[in-house]
ZAKOLMI-413041 format. One record per residue (C-alpha): residue number from 1; x negated, y, z. Coordinates in nm, 4 decimals. Example, Ala and Ser with C-alpha at 12.3 -4.5 7.8 and 13.67 -1.06 7.14 Angstrom:
// residues 2
{1,{-1.2300,-0.4500,0.7800}}
{2,{-1.3670,-0.1060,0.7140}}
This chain:
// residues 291
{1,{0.0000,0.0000,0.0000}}
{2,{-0.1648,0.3425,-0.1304}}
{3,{-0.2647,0.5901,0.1456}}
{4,{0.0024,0.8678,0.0400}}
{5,{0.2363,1.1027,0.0786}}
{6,{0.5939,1.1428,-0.0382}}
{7,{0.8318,1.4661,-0.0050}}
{8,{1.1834,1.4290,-0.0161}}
{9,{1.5102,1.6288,0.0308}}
{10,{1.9271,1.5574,0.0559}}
{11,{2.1202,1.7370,-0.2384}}
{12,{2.4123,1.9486,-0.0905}}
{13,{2.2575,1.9902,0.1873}}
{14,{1.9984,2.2138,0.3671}}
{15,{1.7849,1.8995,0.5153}}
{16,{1.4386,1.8040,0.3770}}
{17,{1.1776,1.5698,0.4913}}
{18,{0.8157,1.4128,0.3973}}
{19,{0.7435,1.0401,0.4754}}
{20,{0.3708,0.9185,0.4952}}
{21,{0.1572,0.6349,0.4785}}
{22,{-0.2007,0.5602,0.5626}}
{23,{-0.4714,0.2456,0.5813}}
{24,{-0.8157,0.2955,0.3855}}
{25,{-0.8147,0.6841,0.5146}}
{26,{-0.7238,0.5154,0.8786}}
{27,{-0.9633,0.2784,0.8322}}
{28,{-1.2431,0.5039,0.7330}}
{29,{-1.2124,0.7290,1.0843}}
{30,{-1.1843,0.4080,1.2596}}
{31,{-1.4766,0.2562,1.1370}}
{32,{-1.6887,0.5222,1.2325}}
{33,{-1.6087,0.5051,1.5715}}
{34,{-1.5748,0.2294,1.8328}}
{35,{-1.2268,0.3466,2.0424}}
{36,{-0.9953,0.1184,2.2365}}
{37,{-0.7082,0.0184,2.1079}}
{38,{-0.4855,0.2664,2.2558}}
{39,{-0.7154,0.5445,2.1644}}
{40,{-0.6974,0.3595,1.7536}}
{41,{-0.3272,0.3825,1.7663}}
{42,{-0.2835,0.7594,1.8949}}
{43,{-0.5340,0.8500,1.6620}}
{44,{-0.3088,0.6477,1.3708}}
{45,{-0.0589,0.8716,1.4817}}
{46,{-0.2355,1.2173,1.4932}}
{47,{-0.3538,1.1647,1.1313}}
{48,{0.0154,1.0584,0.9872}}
{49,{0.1131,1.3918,1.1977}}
{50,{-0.1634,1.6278,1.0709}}
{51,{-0.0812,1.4677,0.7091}}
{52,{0.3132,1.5786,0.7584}}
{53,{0.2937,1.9070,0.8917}}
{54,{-0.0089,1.9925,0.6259}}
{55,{0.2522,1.9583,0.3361}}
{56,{0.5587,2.0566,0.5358}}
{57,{0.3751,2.4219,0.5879}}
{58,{0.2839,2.4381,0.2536}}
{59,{-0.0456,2.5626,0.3459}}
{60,{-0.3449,2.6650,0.1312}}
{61,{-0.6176,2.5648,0.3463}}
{62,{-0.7155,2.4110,0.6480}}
{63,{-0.5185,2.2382,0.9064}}
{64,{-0.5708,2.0706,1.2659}}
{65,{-0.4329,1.9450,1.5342}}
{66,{-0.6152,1.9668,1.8467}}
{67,{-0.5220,1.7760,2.1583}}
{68,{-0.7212,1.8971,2.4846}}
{69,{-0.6171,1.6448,2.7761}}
{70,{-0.7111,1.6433,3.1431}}
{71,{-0.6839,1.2199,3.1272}}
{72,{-0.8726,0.9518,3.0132}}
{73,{-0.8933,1.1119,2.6578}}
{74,{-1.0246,1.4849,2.6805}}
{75,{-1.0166,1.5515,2.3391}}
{76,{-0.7894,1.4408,1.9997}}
{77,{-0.8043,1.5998,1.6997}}
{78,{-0.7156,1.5532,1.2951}}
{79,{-0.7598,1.8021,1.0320}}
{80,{-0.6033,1.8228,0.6781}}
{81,{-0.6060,1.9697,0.3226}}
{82,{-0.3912,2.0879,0.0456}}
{83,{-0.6837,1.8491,-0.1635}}
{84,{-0.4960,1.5337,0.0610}}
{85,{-0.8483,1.5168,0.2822}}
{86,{-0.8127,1.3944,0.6454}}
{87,{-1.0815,1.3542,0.9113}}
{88,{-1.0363,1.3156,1.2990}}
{89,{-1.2102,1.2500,1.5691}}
{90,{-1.1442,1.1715,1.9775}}
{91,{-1.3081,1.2049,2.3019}}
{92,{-1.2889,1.0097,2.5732}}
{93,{-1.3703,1.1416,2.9428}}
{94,{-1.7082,1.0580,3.0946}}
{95,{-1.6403,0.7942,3.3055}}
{96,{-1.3082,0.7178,3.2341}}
{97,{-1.0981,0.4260,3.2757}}
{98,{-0.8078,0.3857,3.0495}}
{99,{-0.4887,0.2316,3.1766}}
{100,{-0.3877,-0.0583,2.9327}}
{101,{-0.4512,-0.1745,2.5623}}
{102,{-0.1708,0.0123,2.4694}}
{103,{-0.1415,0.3041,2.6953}}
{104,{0.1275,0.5646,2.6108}}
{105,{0.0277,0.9418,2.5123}}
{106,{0.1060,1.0476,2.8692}}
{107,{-0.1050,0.7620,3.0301}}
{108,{-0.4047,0.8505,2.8289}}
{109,{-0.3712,1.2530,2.7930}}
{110,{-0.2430,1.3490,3.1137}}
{111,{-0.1591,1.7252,3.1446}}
{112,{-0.3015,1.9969,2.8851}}
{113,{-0.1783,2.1273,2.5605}}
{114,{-0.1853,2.0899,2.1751}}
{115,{-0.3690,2.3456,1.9733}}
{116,{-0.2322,2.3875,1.6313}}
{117,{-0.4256,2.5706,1.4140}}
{118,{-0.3572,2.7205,1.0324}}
{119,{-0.7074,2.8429,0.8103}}
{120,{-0.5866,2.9611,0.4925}}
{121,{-0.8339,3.0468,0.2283}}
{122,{-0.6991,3.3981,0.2021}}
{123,{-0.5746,3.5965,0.5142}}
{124,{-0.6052,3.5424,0.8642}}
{125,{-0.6883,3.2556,1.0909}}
{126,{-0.3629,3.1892,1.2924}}
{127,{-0.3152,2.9238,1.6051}}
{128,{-0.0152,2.8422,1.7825}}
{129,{-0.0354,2.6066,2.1214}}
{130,{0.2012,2.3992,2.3138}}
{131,{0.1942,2.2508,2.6389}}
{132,{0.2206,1.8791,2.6853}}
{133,{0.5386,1.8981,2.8213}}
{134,{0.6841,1.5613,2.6499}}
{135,{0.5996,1.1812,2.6500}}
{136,{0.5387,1.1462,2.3023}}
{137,{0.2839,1.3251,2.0749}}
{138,{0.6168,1.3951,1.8113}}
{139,{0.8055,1.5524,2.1410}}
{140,{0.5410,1.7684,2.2188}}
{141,{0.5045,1.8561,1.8007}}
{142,{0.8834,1.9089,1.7569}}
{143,{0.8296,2.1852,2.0214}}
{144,{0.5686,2.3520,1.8178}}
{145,{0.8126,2.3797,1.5407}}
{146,{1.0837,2.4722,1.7652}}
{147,{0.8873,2.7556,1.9677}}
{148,{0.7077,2.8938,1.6325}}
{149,{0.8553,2.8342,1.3512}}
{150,{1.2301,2.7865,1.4886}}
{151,{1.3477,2.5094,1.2339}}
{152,{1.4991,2.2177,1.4092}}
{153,{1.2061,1.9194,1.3605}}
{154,{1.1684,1.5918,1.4256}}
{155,{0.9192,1.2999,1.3607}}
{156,{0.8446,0.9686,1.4036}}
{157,{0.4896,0.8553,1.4083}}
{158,{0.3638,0.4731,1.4219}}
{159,{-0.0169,0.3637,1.4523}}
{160,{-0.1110,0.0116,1.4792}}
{161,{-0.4693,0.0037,1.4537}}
{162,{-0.4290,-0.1230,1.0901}}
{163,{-0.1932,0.0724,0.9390}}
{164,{-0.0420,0.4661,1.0357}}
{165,{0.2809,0.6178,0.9627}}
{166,{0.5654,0.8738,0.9689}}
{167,{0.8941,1.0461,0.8996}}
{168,{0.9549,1.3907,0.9350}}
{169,{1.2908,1.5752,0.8781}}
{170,{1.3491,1.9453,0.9038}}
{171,{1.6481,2.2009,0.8904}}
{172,{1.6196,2.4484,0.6627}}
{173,{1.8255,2.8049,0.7443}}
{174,{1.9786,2.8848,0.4231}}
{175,{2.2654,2.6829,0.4176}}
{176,{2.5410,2.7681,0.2217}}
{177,{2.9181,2.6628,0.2120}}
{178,{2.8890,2.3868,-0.0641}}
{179,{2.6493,2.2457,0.1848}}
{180,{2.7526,1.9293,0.3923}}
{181,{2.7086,2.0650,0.7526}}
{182,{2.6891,1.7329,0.9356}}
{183,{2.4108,1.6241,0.6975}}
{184,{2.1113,1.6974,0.9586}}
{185,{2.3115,1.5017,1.2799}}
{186,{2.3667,1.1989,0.9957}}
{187,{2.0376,1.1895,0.9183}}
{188,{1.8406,1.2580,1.2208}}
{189,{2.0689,0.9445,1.3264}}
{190,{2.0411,0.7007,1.0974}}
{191,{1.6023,0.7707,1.1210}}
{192,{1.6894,0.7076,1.4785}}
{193,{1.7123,0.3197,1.3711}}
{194,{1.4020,0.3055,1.2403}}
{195,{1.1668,0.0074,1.3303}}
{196,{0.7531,0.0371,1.3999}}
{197,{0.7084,-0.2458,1.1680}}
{198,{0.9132,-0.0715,0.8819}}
{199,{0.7782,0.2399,0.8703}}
{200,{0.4516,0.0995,0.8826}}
{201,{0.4806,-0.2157,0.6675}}
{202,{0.7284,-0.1270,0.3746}}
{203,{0.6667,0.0677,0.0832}}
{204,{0.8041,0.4515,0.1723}}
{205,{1.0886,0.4129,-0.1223}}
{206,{1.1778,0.1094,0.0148}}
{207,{1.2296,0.3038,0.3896}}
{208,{1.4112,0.5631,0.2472}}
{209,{1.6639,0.3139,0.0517}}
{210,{1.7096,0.1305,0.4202}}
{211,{1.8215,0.4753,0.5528}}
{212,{1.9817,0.6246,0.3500}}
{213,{2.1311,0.4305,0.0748}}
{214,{2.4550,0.5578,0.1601}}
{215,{2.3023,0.9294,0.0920}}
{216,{2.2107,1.1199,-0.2233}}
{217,{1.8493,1.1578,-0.1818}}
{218,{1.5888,1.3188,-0.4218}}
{219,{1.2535,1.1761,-0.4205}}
{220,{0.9716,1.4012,-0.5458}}
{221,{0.5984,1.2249,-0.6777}}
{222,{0.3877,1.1527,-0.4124}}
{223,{0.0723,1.3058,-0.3343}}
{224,{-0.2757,1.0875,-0.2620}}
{225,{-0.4567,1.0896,0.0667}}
{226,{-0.7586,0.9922,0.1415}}
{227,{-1.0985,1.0075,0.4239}}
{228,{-1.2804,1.3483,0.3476}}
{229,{-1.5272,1.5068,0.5428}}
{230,{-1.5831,1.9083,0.5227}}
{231,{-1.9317,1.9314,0.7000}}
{232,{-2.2150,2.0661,0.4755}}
{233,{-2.5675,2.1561,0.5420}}
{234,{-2.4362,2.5364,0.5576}}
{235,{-2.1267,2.4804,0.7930}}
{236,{-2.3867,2.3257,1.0511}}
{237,{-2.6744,2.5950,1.0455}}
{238,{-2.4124,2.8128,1.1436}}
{239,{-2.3169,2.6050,1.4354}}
{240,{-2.6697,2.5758,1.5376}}
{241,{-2.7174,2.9647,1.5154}}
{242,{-2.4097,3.0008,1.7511}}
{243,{-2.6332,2.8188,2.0194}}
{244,{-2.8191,3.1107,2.0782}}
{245,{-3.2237,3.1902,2.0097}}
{246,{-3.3106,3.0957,2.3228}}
{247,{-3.0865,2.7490,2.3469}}
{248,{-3.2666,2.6672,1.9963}}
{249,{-3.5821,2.7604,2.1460}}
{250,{-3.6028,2.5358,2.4371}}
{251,{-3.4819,2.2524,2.1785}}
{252,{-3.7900,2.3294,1.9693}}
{253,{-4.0068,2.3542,2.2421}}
{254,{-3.8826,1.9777,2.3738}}
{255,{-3.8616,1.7798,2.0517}}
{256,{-4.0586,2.0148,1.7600}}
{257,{-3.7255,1.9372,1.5515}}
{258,{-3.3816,1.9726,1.5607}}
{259,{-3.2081,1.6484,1.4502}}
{260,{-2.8165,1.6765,1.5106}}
{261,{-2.5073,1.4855,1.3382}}
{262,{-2.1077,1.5726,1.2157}}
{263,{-1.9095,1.4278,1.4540}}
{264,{-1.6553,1.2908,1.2228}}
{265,{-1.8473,1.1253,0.9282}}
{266,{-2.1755,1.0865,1.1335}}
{267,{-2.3889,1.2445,0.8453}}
{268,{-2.7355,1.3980,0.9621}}
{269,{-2.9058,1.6750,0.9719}}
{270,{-3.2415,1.7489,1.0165}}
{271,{-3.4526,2.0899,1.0891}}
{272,{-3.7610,2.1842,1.1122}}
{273,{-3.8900,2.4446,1.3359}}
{274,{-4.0243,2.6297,1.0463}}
{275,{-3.6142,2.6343,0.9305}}
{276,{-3.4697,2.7280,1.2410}}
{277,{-3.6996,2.9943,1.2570}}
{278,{-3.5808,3.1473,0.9096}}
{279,{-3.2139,3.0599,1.0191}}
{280,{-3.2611,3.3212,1.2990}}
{281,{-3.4313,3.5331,1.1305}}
{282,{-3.1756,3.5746,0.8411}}
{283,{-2.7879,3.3277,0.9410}}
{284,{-2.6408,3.4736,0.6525}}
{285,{-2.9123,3.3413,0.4206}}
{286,{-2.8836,2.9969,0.2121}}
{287,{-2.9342,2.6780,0.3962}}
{288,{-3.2743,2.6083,0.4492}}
{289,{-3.3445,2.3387,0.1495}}
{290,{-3.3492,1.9422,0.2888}}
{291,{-3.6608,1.7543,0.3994}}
């Protein structure tokens, strides 16, 4: 089943929604990494989420989803393209001691909030957060929508460690009176019935025909996802610089090199002191060139 995925919306009516799929892009952040299997699955669910909203904004740039815990997982977070890229990454507290194999978002986040945050190529950087005020990751989402964007939302999100998933539906505010008014309760219901091992085992027509066979439903092409990291040799000088002269000093002093790695794809990076000093000297200049 192709990682993908597919927008859809109910004629007559002012209800749309996106459904989404995901296994080699899954795979590929999973395989980096060694997580439990609770941490696998919330992760599965973080990338079908970052995937949804992504598309559902309509945004022309970057997209993540950041979620800062006090538990035994500090730190969750996905990021998305308009290009269909996904990466993510999670952090697990030092010393920690997860509850089960399959511990719910609660269990392993504890108290904190969700950081959503829109970079558009053009125009300002803009974040919105939410506190973790719900037992799901899609509860504490659907607030996000509700607080800032005010459209009624709602998703379903399903991670198995093999396979990721999810449904999203959304109320638009122009309705008019040809519309069918009890078209969002009717469908908000019958995705209600969903099962784990349908939305993340069946082909997304096939879901949508289970639903909603009953309703007149118009299914747009889908749209390919896939594992993408955006680090470059650029992107991580500047991180470096942000350290501070004297932080990249004492690191020089210590090893004679900087040697540091992206977090998500695990790709290296390797300076010399001779390029660190030109990086201070001039951040805004080119890369220094690869050793």
């Amino acid at each position: 089943m192709s990682d993908q995925i597919q927008r859809f919306m109910f004629d007559q009516t002012n209800v749309r929604g996106e459904i989404v799929t995901l296994s080699t892009a899954y795979h590929e952040v999973l395989d980096r990494h060694a997580y439990p299997p609770a941490v696998n699955e919330l992760l599965g669910e973080l990338l079908a989420a970052v995937a949804l909203l992504t598309d559902t904004v309509k945004l022309d740039g970057t997209l993540s989803i950041e979620v800062r815990g006090r538990g035994s997982l500090a730190l969750l977070m996905a990021e998305s393209n308009p290009g269909g890229e996904l990466r993510a990454i999670a952090r697990i507290a030092e010393d920690a001691v997860l509850p089960s194999e399959h511990a719910s978002f609660r269990e392993l986040v504890g108290e904190g909030q969700i950081v959503i945050t829109l970079d558009p190529r053009e125009g300002h950087r803009y974040q919105g957060i939410v506190a973790l005020d719900h037992a799901t990751l899609g509860g504490c989402l659907e607030a996000y929508f509700g607080q800032s964007e005010q459209l009624p939302t709602r998703l379903w999100l399903a991670a198995d460690g093999e396979r990721a998933g999810g449904l999203l539906l959304q109320r638009l505010p122009d309705a008019s009176q040809n519309q069918d008014i009890d078209a969002w309760e009717r469908s908000v219901h019958l995705a209600d019935t969903i099962k784990t091992e349908e939305l993340l085992g069946l082909e997304q027509r096939e879901v949508l025909y289970r639903l909603y066979h009953e309703e007149t439903v118009r299914v747009f092409e889908p749209k390919a996802l896939r594992f993408g990291c955006t680090c470059s040799r650029e992107r991580m000088s500047h991180a470096l610089y942000t350290l501070g002269e004297q932080e990249l000093r004492d690191i020089l002093r210590e090893e004679g090199a900087i040697d540091t790695q992206c977090h998500f794809c695990h790709t290296k990076y390797h300076y010399t002191a001779a390029e660190i000093e030109i990086l201070l000297e001039n951040p805004d200049a080119p890369p220094p060139v690869i050793h």
